[in-house]
C-alpha positions as MATLAB code, in Angstrom:
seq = 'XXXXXXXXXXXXXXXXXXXXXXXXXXXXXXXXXXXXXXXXXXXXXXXXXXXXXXXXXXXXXXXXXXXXXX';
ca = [
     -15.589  155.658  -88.193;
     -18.736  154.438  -90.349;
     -19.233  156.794  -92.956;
     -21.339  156.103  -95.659;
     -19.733  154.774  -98.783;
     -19.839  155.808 -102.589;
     -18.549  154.418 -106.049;
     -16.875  157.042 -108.252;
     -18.882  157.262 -111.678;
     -15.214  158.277 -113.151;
     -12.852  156.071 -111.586;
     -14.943  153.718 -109.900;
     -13.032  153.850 -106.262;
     -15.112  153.652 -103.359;
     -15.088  156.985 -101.313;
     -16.461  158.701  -98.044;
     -19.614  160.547  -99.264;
     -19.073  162.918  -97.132;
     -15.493  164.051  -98.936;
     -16.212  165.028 -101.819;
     -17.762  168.551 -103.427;
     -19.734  166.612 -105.809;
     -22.221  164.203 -106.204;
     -21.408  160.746 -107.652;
     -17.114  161.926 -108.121;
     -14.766  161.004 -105.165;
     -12.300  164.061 -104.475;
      -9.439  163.340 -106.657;
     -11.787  162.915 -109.920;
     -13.705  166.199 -108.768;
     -10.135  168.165 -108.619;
      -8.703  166.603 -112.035;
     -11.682  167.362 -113.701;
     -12.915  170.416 -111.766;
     -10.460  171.911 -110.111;
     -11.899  171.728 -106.662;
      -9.814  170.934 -103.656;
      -8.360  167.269 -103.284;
      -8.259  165.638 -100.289;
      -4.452  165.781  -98.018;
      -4.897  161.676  -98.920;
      -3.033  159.338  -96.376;
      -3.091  156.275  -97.270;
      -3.517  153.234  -94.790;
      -3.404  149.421  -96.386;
      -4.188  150.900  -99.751;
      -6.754  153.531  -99.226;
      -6.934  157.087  -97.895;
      -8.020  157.241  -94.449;
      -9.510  160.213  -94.892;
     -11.670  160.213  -97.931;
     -11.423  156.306  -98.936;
     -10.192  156.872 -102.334;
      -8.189  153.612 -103.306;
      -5.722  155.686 -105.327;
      -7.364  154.787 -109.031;
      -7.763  156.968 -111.812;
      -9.804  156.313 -115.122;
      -8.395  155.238 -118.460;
      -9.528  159.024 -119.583;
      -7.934  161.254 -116.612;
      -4.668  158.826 -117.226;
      -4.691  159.826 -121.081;
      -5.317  163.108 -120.123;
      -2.334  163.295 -118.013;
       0.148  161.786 -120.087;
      -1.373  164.426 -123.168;
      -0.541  167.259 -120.651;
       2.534  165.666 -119.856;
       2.381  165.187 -116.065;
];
């Protein structure tokens, strides 16, 4: 599969373009901070194998889970 490849301007994982709703976001950043869908993610040798996400998340969606106690 060669799908073209993005950097997350949130979390700064690599992504499948192609998977997420919005521009520049990969689909885990775009449903904490939107509420769109997230991707089913299985992950393969440390990233999803469908969407690419590496399973990171930014210093602010971290402190905004632990303030909302998740």
């Amino acid at each position: 599969m060669n799908q073209e490849k993005k950097i997350c301007a949130e979390c700064e994982s690599e992504y499948y373009k192609d998977s997420s709703e919005m521009i520049d976001l990969c689909p885990d950043c775009t449903h904490k901070l939107y509420g769109y869908p997230n991707c089913k993610h299985g992950f393969e040798d440390g990233k999803c194998i469908k969407c690419g996400w590496n399973g990171q998340t930014s210093k602010y969606l971290k402190n905004r889970e632990k303030k909302a106690g998740n």
